[in-house]
C-alpha positions in Angstrom: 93.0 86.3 91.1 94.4 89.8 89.4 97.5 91.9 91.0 94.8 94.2 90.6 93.1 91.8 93.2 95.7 91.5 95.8 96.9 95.7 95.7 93.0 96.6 96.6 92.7 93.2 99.4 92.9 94.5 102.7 94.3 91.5 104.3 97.4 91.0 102.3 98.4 94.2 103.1 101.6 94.7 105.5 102.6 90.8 105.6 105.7 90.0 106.6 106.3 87.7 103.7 106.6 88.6 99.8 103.8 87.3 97.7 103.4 86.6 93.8 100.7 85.2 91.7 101.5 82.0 89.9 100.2 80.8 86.3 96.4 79.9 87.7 96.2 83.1 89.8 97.1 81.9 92.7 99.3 83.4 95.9 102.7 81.8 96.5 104.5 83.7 99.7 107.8 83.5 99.9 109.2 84.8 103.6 111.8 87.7 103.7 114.2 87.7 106.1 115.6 91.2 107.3 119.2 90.6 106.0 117.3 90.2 102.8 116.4 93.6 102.8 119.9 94.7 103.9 121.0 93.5 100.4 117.8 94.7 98.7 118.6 98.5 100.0 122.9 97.8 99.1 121.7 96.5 95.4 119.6 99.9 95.5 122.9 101.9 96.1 124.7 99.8 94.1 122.8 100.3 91.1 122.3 104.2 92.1 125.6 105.0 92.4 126.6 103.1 88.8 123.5 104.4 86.7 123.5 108.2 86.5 119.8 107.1 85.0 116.8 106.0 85.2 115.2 104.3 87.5 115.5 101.9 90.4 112.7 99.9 91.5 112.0 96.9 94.8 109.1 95.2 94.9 109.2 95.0 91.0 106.2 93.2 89.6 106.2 92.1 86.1 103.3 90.3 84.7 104.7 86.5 83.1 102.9 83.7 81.4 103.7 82.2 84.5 102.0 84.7 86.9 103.0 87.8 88.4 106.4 87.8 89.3 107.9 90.3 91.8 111.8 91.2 90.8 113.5 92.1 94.5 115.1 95.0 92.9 115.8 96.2 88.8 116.8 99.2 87.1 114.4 100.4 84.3 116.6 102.5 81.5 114.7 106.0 80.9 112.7 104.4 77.6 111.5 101.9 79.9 110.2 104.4 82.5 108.4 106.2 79.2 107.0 103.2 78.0 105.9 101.5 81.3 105.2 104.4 83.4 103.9 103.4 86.6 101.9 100.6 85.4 101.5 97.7 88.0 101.9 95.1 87.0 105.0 95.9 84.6 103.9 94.2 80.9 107.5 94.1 80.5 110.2 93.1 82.2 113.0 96.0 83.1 116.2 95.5 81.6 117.8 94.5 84.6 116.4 92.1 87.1 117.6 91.0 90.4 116.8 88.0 93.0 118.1 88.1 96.7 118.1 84.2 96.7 116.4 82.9 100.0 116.8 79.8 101.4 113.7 78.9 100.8 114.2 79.4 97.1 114.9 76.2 94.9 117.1 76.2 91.9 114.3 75.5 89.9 112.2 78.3 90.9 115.2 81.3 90.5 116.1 79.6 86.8 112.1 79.5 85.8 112.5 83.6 87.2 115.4 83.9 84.9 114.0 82.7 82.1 110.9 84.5 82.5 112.8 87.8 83.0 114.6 87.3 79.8 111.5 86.4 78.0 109.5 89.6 79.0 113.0 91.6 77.8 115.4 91.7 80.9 118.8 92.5 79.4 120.0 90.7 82.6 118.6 88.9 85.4 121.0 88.7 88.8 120.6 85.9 91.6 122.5 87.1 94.8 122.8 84.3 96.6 125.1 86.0 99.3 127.2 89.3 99.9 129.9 88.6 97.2 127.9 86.3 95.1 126.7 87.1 92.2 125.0 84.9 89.0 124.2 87.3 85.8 122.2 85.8 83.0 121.7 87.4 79.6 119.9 85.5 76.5 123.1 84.0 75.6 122.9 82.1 79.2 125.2 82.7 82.2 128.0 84.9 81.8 131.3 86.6 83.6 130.0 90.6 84.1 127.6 93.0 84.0 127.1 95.1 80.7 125.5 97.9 82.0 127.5 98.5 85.7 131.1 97.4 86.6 130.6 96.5 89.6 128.2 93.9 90.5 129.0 92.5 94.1 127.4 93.9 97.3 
C-alpha cells in the first residue's frame, strides 16, 4: 500500500488511532490518547510562539526507507515549505521533528523514528515523553538544548 492509498480509503478515515505505513507497505496503528493531543496542540504554541517563521505542522508524514512515518508535530524553516510545498508524503524530513511518546511506544521504535528523522534531514528530532520531559537528538546524538528555540519544555 501507497500513503496515496490510505488518504483516498474511505474506511481509514476518522479513526481514533494514528496510523503509518511500515517498510512492506503495511498499516501499523498506534492509539492516541486525548492528553496526547493536549501536548500536541502546547508543542504547536510552543513552537509558534518561539519561531516568528515558517511553518508548523501535526500529523507530519515523511516518507522513510522504513515506511511512511507520521512526525506528531515539526516545524518546517521557510526553504523547507518552498521546496516541499504541500506534498504528502514529505520526501524530506522537516528540520525539526517531534514524538509525544505513548505508552504504547517501545524504545526501539522512538530511536528507529529518530534515526529515520535525522537521515531524511531533521536538524532535531524531540521525544516528549511527559509535560517537562524532553529528549533532543541532532546527528551528533543526544544533546542538552534546542538550537533553533530556547525553550523546549511544555
Amino acid at each position: 500500500m501507497q500513503w496515496a492509498d490510505v488518504l483516498a480509503d474511505p474506511s481509514l478515515k476518522n479513526l481514533p488511532f494514528k496510523i503509518e505505513l511500515n517498510e512492506k507497505g503495511h498499516i501499523e496503528m498506534s492509539p492516541a490518547s486525548n492528553f496526547h493531543g493536549f501536548l500536541q496542540s502546547e508543542l504547536v504554541w510552543l513552537l509558534r510562539s518561539q519561531l516568528d517563521t515558517g511553518r508548523v505542522i501535526t500529523e507530519c508524514s515523511i516518507d522513510t526507507p522504513k515506511g511512511v512515518k507520521v512526525a506528531d508535530v515539526a516545524w518546517c524553516s521557510p526553504a523547507f515549505v518552498e521546496e516541499q510545498g504541500d506534498r504528502t508524503p514529505f520526501t524530506k524530513a522537516p528540520e525539526i521533528c517531534v514524538e509525544v511518546v505513548s505508552p504504547s511506544n517501545t524504545f526501539v521504535e522512538m530511536q528507529d523514528k529518530v534515526l529515520l528523522y535525522l537521515a531524511k534531514g531533521a536538524k532535531e528530532v524531540w521525544l516528549v515523553k511527559m509535560p517537562g520531559t524532553t529528549a533532543i537528538y541532532r546527528s551528533e546524538g543526544e544533546v542538552n538544548g534546542s538550537l533553533f528555540v530556547s525553550k523546549t519544555v511544555v
